[in-house]
C-alpha positions, 0 to 999 in steps of 0.5 A: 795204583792209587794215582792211576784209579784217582785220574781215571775217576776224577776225568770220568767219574768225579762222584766216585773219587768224592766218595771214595775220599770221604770214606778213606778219611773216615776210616783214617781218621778212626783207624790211623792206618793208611792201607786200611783207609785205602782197602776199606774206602775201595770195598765202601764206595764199590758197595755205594755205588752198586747199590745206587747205580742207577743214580751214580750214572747220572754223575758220570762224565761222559755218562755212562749208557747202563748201570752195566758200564757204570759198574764196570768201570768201578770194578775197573778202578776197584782192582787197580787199587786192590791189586796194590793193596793185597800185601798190606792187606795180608799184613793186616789180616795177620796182625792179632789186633786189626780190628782194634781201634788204633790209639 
């Protein structure tokens, strides 16, 4: 899942990987939760880049033609790494404590 989504981005889209991995060592670091830093690094860069596709189209290699195909492309990825998260992410929602901060 992972894997697959990251090769796919760093030969078209370098600028969604770097996102993503910024934002999943944010919330690793806060969370100290691998599937939490993956589910919400996914939802953040998806939301980042929908809001500013016009300028993440620029960054794309080879550069996408409309934020259309951009958008596209990252829902692509999304549900690559989505897909392998929905039990983790089960898991989380059913734990009492998941909104807690890890300690």
């Amino acid at each position: 899942g992972l894997a697959t989504a990251a090769g796919g981005a760093v030969l078209l889209f370098p600028f969604a990987l770097l996102l993503w991995l910024l934002i999943w060592v944010m919330i690793f670091l806060f969370r100290k939760n691998i599937s939490w830093a993956n589910i919400w690094a996914t939802v953040g860069s998806l939301i980042i880049i929908f809001n500013s596709s016009t300028i993440a189209v620029k960054y794309s290699f080879p550069h996408a033609a409309t934020n259309g195909e951009l958008i596209l492309f990252s829902m692509a990825l999304f549900i690559i790494i989505f897909v392998r998260h929905i039990d983790p992410l089960k898991d989380l929602i059913k734990d009492k404590n998941f909104l807690r901060k890890a300690k």
